[in-house]
C-alpha positions as CSV (number, residue, x, y, z in Angstrom):
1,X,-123.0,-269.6,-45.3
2,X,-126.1,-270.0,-43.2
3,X,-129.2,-270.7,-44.9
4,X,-132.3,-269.0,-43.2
5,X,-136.4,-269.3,-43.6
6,X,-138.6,-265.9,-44.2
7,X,-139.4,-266.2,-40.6
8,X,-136.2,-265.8,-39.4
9,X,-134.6,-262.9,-41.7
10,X,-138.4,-261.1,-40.9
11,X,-137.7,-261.4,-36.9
12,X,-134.3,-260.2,-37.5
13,X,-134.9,-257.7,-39.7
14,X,-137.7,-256.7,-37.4
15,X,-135.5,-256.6,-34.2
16,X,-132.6,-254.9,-36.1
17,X,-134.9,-251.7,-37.4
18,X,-137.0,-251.4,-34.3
19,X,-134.7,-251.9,-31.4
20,X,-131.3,-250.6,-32.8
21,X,-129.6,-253.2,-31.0
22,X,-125.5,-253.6,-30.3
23,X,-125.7,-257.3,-30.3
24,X,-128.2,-259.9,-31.5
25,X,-128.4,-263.5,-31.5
26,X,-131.0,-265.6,-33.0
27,X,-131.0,-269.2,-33.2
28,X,-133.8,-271.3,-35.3
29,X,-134.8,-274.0,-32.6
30,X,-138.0,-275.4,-34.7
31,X,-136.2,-278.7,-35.7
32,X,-135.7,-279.6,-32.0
33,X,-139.6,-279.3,-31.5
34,X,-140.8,-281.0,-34.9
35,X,-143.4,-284.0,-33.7
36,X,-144.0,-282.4,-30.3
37,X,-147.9,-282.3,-29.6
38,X,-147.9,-278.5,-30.4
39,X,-146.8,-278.9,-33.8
40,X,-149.2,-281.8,-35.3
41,X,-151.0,-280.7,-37.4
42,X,-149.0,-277.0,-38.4
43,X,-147.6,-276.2,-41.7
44,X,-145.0,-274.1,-40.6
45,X,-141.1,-274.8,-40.4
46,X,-139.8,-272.2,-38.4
47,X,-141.6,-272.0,-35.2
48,X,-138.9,-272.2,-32.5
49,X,-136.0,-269.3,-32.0
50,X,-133.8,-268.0,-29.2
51,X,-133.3,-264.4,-29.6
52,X,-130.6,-262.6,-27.0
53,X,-130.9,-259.0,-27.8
54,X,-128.5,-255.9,-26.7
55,X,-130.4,-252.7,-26.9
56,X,-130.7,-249.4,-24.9
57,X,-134.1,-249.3,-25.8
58,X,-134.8,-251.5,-23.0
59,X,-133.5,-249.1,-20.4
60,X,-136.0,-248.6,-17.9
61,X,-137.8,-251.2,-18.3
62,X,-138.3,-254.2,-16.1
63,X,-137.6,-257.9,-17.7
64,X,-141.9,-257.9,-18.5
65,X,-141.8,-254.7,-19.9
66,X,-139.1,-255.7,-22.5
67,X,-140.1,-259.0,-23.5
68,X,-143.7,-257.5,-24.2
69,X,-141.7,-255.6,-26.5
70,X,-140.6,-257.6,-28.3
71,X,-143.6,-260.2,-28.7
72,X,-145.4,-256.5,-30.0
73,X,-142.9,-256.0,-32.5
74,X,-143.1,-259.3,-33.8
75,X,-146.9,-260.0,-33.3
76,X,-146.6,-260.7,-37.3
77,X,-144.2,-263.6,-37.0
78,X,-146.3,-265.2,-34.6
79,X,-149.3,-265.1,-37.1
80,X,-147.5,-266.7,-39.6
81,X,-146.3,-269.5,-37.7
82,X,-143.8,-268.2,-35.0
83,X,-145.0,-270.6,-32.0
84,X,-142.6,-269.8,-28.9
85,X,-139.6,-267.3,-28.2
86,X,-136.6,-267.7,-25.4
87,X,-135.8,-264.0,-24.8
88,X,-133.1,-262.6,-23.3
89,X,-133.2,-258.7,-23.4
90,X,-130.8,-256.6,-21.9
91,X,-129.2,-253.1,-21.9
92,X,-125.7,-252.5,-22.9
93,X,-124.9,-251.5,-19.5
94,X,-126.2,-254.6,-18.5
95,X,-123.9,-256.3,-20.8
96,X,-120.7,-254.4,-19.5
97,X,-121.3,-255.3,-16.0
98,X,-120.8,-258.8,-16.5
């Protein structure tokens, strides 16, 4: 069983409600950037994620438009420590081209 921080289960939770996605990855990256000049100083644990997201709400919308998105929905996380996010957004039909 994976154990997971508030900040994690809250983006995914988030991500999960909001975009109605087919597929979703999210991967806790904070431990990789503990120490790093960024982070002196900050409380917070989880800070770091990759998120690859599947979701037809993203038809029609260029790579800015989606990723905007996404930093809206989770504008919470990031004021509770969330410090940077790797995105990759796509559609389904994006996803079956491959």
């Amino acid at each position: 069983m994976m154990v997971t921080g508030p900040i994690y289960s809250s983006i995914w939770n988030v991500i999960d409600k909001q975009l109605q996605p087919t597929h979703i990855e999210l991967v806790d990256d904070s431990a990789k950037h503990a120490g790093h000049e960024a982070m002196k100083g900050s409380t917070a644990k989880e800070t770091h994620f990759r998120l690859k997201v599947v979701s037809s709400k993203f038809e029609g919308l260029s790579l800015v438009k989606r990723h905007q998105m996404v930093y809206a929905l989770l504008n919470e996380q990031f004021q509770q420590g969330l410090h940077a996010l790797n995105i990759v957004a796509k559609t389904p039909q994006e996803v079956e081209k491959r």
